[in-house]
C-alpha positions as CSV (number, residue, x, y, z in Angstrom):
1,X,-0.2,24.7,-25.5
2,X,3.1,24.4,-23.2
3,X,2.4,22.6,-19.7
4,X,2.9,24.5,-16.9
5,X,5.9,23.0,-15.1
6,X,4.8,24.2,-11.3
7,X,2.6,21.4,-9.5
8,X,-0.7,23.7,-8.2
9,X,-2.0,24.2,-5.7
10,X,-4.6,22.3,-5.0
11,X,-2.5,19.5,-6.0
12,X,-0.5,20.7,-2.6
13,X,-3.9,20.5,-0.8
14,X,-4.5,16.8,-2.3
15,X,-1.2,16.0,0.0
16,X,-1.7,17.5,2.9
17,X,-4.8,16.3,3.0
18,X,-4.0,12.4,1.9
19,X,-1.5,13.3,5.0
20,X,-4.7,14.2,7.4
21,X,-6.3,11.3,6.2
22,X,-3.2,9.0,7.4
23,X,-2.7,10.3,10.4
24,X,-6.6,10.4,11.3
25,X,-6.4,6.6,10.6
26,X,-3.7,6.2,13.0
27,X,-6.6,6.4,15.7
28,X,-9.0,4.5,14.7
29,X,-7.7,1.7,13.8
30,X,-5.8,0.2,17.3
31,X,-2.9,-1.1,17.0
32,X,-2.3,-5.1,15.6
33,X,-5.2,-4.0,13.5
34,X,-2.9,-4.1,10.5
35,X,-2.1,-7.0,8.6
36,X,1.0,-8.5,10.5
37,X,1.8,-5.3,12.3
38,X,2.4,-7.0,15.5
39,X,5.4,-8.5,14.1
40,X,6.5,-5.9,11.8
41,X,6.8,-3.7,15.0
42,X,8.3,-6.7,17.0
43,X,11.2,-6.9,14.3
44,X,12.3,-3.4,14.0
45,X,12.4,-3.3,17.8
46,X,14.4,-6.5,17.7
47,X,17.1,-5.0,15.1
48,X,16.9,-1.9,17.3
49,X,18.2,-4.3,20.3
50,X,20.5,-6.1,17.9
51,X,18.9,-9.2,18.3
52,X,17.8,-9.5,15.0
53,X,20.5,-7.7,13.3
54,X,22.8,-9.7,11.3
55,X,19.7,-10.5,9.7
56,X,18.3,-13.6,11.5
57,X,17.6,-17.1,9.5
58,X,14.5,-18.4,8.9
59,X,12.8,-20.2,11.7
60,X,15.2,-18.9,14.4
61,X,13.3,-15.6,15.2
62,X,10.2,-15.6,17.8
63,X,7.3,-12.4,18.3
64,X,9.0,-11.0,21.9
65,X,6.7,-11.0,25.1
66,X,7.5,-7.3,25.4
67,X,5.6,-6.4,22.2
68,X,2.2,-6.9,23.5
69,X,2.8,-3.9,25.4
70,X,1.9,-1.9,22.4
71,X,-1.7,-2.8,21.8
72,X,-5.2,-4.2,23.7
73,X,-6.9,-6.0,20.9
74,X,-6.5,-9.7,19.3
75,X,-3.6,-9.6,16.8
76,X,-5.5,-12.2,14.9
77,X,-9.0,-12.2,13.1
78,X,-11.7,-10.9,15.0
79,X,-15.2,-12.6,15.2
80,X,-17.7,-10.5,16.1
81,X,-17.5,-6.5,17.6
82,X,-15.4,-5.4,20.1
83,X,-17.3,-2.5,22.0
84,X,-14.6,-0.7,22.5
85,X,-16.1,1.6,24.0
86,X,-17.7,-0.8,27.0
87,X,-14.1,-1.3,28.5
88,X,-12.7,0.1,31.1
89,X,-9.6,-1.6,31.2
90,X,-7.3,0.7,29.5
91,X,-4.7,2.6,31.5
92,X,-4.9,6.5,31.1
93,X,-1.9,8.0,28.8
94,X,1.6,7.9,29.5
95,X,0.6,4.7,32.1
96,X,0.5,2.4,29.3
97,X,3.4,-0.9,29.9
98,X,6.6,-0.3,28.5
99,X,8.6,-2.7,26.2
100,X,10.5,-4.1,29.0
101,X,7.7,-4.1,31.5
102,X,5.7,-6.1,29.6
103,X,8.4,-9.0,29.3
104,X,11.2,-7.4,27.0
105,X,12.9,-9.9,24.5
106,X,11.4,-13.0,26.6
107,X,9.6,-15.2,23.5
108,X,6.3,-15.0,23.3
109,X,4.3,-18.3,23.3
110,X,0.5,-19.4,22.5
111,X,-1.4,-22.6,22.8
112,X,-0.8,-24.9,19.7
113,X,-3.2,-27.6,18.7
114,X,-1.5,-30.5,21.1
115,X,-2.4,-27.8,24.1
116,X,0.8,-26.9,25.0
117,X,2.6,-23.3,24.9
118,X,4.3,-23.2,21.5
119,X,6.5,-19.7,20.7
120,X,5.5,-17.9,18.2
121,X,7.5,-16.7,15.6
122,X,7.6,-14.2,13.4
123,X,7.3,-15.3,9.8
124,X,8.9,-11.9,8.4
125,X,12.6,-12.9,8.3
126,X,11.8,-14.2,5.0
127,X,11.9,-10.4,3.6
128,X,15.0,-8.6,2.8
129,X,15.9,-6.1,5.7
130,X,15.7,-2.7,4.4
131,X,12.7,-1.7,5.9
132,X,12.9,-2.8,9.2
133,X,16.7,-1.0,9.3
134,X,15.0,2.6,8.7
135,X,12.3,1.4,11.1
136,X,14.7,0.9,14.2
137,X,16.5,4.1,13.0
138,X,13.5,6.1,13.8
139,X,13.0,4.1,17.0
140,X,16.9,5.0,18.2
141,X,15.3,9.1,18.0
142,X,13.3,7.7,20.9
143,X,15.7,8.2,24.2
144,X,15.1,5.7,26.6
145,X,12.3,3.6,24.3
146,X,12.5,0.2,25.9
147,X,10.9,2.1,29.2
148,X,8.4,4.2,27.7
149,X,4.9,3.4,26.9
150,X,5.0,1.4,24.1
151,X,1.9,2.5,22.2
152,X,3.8,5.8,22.3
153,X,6.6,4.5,19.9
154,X,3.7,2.2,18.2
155,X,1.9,5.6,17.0
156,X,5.7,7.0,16.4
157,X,5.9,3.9,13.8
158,X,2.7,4.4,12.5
159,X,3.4,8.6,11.3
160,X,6.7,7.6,9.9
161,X,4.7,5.2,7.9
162,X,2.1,7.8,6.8
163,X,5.4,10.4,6.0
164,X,7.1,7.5,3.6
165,X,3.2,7.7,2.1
166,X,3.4,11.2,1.5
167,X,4.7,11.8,-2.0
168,X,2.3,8.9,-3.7
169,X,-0.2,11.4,-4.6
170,X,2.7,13.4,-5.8
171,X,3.8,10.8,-8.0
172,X,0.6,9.7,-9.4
173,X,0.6,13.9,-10.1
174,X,4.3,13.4,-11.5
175,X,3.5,10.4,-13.8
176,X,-0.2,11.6,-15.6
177,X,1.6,15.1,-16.4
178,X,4.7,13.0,-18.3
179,X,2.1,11.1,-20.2
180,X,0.5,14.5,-20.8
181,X,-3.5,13.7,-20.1
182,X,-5.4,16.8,-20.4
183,X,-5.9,19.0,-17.5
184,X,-7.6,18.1,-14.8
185,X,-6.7,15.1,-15.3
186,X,-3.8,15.1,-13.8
187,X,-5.1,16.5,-10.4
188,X,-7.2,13.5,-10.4
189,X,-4.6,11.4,-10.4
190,X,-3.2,13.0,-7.6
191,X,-6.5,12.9,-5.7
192,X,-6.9,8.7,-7.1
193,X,-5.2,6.9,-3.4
194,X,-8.0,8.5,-1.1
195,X,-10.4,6.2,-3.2
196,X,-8.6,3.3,-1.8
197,X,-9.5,3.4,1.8
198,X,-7.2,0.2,2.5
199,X,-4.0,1.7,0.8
200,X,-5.0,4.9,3.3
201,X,-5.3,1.9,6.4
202,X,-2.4,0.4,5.5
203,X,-0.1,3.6,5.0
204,X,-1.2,4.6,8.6
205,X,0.3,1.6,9.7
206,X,3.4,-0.4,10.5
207,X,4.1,-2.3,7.4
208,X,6.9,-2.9,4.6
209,X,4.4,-3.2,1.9
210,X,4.5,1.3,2.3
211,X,8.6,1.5,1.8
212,X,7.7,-1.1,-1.3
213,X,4.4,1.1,-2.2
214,X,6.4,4.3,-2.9
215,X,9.5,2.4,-4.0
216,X,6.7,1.2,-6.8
217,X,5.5,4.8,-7.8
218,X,8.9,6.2,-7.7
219,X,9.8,3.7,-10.5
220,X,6.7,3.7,-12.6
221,X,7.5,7.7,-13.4
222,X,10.9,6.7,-13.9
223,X,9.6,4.1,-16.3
224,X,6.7,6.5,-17.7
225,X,9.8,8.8,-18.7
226,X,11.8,6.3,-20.2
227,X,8.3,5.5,-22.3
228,X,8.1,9.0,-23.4
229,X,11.4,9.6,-24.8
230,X,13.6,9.7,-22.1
231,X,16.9,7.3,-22.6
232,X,19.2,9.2,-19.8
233,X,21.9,7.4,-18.0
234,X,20.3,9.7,-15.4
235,X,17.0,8.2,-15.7
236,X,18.4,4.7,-15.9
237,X,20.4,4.8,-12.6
238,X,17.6,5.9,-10.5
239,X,15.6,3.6,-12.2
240,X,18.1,1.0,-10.8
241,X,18.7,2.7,-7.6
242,X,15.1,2.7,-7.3
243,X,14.9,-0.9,-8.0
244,X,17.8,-2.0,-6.0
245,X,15.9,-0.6,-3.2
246,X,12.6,-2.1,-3.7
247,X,14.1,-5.8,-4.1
248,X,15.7,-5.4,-0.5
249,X,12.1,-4.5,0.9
250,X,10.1,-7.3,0.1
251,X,9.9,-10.3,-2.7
252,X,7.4,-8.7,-4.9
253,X,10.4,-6.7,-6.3
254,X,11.3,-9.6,-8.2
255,X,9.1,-8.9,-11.2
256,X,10.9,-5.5,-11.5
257,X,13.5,-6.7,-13.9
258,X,11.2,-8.0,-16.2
259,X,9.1,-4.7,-16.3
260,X,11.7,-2.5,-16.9
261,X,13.2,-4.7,-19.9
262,X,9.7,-4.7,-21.5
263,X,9.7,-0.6,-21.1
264,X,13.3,-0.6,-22.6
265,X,12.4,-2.7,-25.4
266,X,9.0,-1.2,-26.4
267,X,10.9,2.3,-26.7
268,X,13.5,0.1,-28.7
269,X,10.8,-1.5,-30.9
270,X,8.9,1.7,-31.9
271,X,12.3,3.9,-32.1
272,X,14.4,1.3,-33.9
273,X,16.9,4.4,-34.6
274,X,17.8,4.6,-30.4
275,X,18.2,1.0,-30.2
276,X,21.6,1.9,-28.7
277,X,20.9,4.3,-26.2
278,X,18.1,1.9,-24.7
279,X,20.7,-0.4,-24.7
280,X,23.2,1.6,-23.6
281,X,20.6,2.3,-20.8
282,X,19.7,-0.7,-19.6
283,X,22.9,-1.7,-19.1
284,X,23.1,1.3,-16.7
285,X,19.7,-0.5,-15.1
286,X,21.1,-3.7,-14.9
287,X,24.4,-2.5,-13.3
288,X,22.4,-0.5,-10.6
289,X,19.7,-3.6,-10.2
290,X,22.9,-5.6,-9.1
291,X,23.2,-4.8,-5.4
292,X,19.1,-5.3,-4.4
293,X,19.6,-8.7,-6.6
294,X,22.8,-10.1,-5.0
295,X,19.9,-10.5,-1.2
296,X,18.2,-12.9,-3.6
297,X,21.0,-14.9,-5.0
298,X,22.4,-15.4,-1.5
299,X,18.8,-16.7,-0.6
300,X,19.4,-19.2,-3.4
301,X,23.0,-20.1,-2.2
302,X,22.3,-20.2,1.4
303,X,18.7,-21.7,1.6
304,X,18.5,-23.4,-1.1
305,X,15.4,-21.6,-2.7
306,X,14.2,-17.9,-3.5
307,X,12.3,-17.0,-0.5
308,X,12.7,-19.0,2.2
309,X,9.9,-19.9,4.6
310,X,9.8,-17.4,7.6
311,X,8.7,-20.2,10.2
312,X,10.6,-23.5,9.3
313,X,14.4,-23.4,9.4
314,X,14.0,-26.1,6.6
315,X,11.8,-25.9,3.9
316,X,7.9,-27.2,4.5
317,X,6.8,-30.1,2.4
318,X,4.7,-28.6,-0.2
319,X,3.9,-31.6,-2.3
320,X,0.5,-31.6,-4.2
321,X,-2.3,-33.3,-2.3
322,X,-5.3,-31.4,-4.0
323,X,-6.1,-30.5,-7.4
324,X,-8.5,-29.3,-9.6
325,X,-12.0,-31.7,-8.6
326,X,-10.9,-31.1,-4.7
327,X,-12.4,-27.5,-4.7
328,X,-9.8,-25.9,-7.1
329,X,-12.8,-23.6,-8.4
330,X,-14.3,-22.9,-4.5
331,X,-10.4,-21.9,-4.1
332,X,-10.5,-19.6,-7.6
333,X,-13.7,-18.0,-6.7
334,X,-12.3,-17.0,-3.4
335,X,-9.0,-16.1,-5.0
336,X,-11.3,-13.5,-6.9
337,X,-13.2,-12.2,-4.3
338,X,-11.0,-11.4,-1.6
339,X,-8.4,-9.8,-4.5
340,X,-11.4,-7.1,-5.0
341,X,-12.3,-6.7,-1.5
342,X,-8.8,-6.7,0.2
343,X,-7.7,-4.0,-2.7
344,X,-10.3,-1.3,-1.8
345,X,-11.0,-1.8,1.7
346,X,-10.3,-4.8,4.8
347,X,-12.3,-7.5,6.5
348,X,-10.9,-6.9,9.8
349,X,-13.6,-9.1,11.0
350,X,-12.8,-11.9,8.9
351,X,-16.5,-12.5,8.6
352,X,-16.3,-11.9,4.6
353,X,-19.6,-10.0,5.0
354,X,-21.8,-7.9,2.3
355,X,-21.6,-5.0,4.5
356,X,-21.5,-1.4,3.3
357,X,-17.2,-1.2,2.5
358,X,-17.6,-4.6,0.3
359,X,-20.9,-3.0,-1.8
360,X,-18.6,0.6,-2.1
361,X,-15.5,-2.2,-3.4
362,X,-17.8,-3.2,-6.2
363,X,-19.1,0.3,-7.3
364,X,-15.4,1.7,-7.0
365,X,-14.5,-1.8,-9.3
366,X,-16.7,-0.6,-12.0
367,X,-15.7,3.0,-12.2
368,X,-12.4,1.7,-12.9
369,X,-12.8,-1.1,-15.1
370,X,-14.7,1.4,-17.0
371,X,-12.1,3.8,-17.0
372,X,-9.5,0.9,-18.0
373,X,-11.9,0.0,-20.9
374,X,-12.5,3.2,-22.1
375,X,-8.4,3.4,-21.9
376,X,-7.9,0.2,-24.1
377,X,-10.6,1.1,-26.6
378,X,-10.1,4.4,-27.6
379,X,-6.4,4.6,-27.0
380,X,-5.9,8.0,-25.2
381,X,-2.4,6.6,-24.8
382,X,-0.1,4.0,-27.3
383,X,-1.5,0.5,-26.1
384,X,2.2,-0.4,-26.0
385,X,2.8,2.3,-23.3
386,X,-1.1,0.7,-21.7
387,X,1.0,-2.7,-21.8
388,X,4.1,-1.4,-20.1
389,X,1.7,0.7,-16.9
390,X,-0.4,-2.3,-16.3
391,X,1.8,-4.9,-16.5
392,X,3.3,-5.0,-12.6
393,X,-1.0,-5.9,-11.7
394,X,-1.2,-8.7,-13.5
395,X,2.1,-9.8,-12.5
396,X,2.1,-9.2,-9.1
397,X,-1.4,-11.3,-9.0
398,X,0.5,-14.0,-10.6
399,X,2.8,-14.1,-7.9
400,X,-0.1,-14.2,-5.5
401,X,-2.0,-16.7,-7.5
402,X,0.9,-19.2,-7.3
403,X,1.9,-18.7,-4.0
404,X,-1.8,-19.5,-2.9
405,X,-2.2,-22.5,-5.2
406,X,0.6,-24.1,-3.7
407,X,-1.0,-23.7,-0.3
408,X,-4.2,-24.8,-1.7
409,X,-2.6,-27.9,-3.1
410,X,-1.0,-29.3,-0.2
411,X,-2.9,-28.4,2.3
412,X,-6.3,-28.1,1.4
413,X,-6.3,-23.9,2.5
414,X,-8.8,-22.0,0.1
415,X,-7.7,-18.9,1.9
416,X,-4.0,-18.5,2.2
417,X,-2.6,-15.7,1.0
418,X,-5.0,-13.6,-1.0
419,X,-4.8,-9.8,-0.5
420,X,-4.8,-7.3,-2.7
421,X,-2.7,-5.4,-0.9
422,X,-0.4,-7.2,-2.4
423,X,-0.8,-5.3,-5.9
424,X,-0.1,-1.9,-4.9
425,X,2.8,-1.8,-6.1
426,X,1.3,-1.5,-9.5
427,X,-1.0,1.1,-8.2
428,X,0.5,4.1,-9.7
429,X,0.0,2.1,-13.7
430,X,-3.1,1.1,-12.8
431,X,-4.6,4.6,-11.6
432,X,-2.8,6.8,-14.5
433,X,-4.4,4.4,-17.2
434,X,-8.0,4.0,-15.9
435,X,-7.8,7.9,-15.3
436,X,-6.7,7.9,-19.3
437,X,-9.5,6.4,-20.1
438,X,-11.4,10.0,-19.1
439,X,-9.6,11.7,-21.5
440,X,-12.2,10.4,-24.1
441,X,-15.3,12.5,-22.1
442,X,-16.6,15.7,-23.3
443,X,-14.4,18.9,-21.7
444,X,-17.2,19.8,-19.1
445,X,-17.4,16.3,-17.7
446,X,-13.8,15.8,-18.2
447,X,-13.6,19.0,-15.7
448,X,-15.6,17.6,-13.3
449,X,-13.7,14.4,-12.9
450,X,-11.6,14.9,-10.3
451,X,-14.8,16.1,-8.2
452,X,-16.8,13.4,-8.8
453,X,-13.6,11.1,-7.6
454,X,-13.4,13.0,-4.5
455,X,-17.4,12.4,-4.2
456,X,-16.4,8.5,-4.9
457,X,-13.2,9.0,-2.3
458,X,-15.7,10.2,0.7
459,X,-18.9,7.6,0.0
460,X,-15.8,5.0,0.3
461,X,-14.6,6.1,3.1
462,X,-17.7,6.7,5.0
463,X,-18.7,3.3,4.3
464,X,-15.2,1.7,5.3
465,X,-15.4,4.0,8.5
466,X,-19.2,2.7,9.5
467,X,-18.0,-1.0,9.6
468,X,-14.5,0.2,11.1
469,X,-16.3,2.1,13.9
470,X,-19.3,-0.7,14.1
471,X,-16.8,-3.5,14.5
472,X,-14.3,-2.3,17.1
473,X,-15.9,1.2,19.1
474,X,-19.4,1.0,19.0
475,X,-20.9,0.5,22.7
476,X,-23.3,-2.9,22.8
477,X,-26.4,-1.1,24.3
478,X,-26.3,1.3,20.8
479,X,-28.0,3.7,22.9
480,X,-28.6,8.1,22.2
481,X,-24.9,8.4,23.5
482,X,-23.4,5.8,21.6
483,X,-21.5,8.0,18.9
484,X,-20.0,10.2,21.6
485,X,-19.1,7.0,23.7
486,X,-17.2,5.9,21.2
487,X,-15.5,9.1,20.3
488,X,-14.3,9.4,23.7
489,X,-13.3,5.9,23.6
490,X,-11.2,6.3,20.5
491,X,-9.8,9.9,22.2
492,X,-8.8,7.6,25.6
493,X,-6.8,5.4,23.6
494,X,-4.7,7.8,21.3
495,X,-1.6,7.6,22.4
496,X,-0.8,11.6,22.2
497,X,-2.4,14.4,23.7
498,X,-5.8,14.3,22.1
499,X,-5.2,18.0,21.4
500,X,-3.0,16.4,18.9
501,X,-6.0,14.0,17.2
502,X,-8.1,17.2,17.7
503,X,-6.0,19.3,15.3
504,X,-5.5,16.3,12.6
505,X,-8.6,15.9,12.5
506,X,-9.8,19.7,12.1
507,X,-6.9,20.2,9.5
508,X,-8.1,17.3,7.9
509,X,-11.6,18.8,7.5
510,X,-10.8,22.1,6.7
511,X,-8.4,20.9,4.0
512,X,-11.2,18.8,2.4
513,X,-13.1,21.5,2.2
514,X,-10.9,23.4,0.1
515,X,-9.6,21.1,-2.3
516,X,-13.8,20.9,-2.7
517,X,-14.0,24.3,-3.2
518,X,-11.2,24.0,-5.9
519,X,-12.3,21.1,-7.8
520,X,-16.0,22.7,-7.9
521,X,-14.5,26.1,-9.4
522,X,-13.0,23.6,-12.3
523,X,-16.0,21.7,-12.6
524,X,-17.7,24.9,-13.5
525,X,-15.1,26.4,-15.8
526,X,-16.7,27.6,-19.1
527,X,-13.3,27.8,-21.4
528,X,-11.7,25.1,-23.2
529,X,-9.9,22.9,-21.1
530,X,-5.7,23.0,-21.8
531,X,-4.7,20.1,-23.6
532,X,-1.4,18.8,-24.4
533,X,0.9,18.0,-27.1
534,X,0.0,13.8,-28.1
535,X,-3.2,14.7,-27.3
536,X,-5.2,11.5,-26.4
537,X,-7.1,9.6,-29.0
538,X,-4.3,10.4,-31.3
539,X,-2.0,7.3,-30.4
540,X,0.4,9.6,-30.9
541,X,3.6,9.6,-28.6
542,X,4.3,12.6,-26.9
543,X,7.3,15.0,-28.1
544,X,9.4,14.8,-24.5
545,X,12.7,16.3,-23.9
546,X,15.0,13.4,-22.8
């Protein structure tokens, strides 16, 4: 049976609603509450102003007083709730400090351990500067930005974050369709990133790990095609367009070369007859790879290493002082625990508790290990293709694992370092394979798979909201009016018209609904469901046109 080649609708609904999702996040979460979004912001302003535009060196560049403007929470961990809705020290809307007012480009200082005021800099020079160029592009729409309220161009920020998010579920759509799974499988895929309530947190806010995010899914269905047949000089320049583009976002990029020789050479290996095209190909790949590689080759030449450090204008020492016996397995068990956690959702309390969002981490864990196992077992895909989708996780985690030994070995930190954000990039693999692994059920439950994902999506989320809502606008006394306290709360300090938050919020709803409605009415579908050509638990690879 031919494939249709129009994406449906509810696949439409699946974005718009991921977009709800986004944007609805934008609220509740207050600003800083992101993983170094304080600084992120603070360095697109900066190239905005020029300041930090040729790229600074590392060690040179300091957070800027006027930043703080933007938000009125601790950028740093949080011990205990903040009752949000108790304060009444907010200014109304539109009377929010400016950029300048609040101290401009002045350097920002803090207490260090001696007691005196220390600057503080901002670690995030040691990333290539693509990102935080498109960033101060969008601020430069803003006329007269240093003067307005600066949680107004904060929340600006924060949609054009949740726009570069938009065509993930797209992607994920994009890339199960080339591998042909059975319908719906396909749809579920598209519907997989609102069971990640921290991808969902993060892509609502100001961070480069959402250029890098897409950057990622763009080139795994670039990759997925060159699996399936696909040997283009097309194909292979986007592929290196693609990756050009990633490696001058952030480090992570790095193992991109690596992936997309292993893709290349499995096509090579199992077609030995188009050995020359894939070589042809990749030569197209490399040529294209060239310009995002030539940021880290000048790292080399003019700092000595890779990736420089982002807060020592020389290189720290990072000799060994701990090994193995000195709590190398109290460092691995953490290692493993927070790479679980900080994937599907986010201690913003950094209390590391057993609270609902961690117990929803573990049950969303097993649905996909299962789905992985079922993938590797009965082979609904080529295990070489498996090898080629998965291997940016284990990678990426690699990267992470050596980055936080080092600090564990000279410095004794257990901590440093370890969030699974960090494998995201490999998302889109990761998702299409344990989704594969589905393609093994019987047709009715394989039908109701993308409901039951959706089911999964919402417990997630309600659990990661009840901490979210617990930890920062709950009211202390917990009293009969404490949920519409803290709604008000969270409407007082949206930095748009609440009418605004009102209609995100209803589309948001309304869409749910109907992508509900839609996945129910496949669930209950009597007729065969459409299946492909390579249909899984053959092994066999898909007939493609190129």
């Amino acid at each position: 049976m031919s494939r249709p080649r129009t994406v449906p609708v509810v696949v439409w609904l699946i974005v718009l609603l991921h977009l709800a999702v986004m944007l609805t996040q934008t609220s509740v979460f207050p600003n800083v509450r992101s993983p170094d979004e304080r600084q992120h912001v603070d360095l697109v302003l900066q190239v905005r102003q020029g300041d930090a535009w040729p790229w600074p060196g590392p060690g040179t560049t300091y957070v800027t007083q006027g930043v703080t403007a933007g938000g009125f929470v601790g950028a740093d961990s949080l011990y205990g709730p903040q009752h949000l809705a108790d304060r009444d020290d907010v200014p109304p809307r539109g009377e929010r400090p400016s950029y300048r007012a609040a101290g401009g480009t002045a350097t920002l200082t803090a207490e260090g351990p001696d007691g005196h005021l220390d600057p503080v800099f901002n670690q995030l020079v040691q990333h290539p500067p693509l990102y935080y160029l498109l960033g101060a592009g969008v601020v430069a729409l803003v006329p007269g930005w240093a003067d307005a309220p600066l949680d107004q161009v904060w929340l600006l920020l924060r949609w054009w974050n949740a726009l570069l998010a938009l065509p993930l579920p797209l992607l994920l759509f994009a890339t199960a369709r080339r591998l042909r799974l059975p319908e719906p499988l396909p749809v579920a895929a598209a519907l997989a990133p609102l069971a990640v309530p921290e991808l969902t947190h993060l892509e609502s806010a100001v961070n480069n790990d959402n250029l890098l995010v897409v950057l990622g899914a763009c080139a795994t269905l670039l990759v997925t095609r060159v699996l399936t047949g696909d040997l283009s000089r097309r194909t292979a320049l986007l592929l290196g367009l693609v990756s050009t583009l990633a490696l001058l976002t952030k480090g992570f990029a790095l193992m991109f070369p690596a992936w997309i020789l292993l893709a290349y050479g499995v096509v090579a290996w199992r077609h030995r007859e188009r050995l020359r095209p894939a070589v042809t190909s990749l030569l197209v790949v490399a040529a294209a790879t060239l310009p995002g590689l030539a940021w880290w080759v000048r790292n080399v030449v003019v700092h000595g290493m890779l990736q420089p450090h982002g807060t020592h204008a020389t290189p720290p020492d990072l000799t060994p002082v701990y090994g193995w016996a000195d709590g190398g397995l109290s460092w691995l068990a953490r290692f493993a625990e927070r790479m679980v956690t900080l994937f599907f959702v986010q201690d913003h309390a950094a209390a590391r508790a057993h609270d609902a969002s961690w117990w929803m981490a573990r049950v969303a864990l097993v649905v996909l290990l299962a789905g992985l196992a079922a993938a590797l077992v009965r082979r609904p895909l080529p295990r070489a293709h498996v090898l080629v989708l998965l291997f940016p996780v284990p990678a990426l985690a690699g990267i992470v694992a050596r980055g936080s030994w080092e600090q564990f070995a000279a410095f004794g930190d257990t901590g440093a370092a370890q969030q699974g954000r960090y494998l995201y990039t490999g998302l889109v693999g990761l998702l299409v394979v344990a989704l594969a692994g589905a393609a093994v059920l019987r047709p009715a439950w394989r039908r109701a798979t993308p409901l039951a994902l959706l089911g999964l999506a919402g417990g997630m989320h309600l659990a990661f909201q009840h901490d979210v809502w617990k930890l920062y606008w709950w009211p202390a006394d917990d009293g009969p009016e404490a949920l519409a306290r803290a709604v008000a709360a969270v409407g007082h300090w949206y930095a748009f018209p609440a009418g605004v938050l009102v209609t995100v919020v209803a589309a948001g709803l309304v869409l749910a609904a109907a992508v509900a409605v839609s996945l129910t009415r496949t669930a209950l579908e009597t007729g065969p469901p459409a299946r492909a050509a390579g249909v899984p638990g053959t092994g066999a690879d898909p007939v493609l046109a190129a």
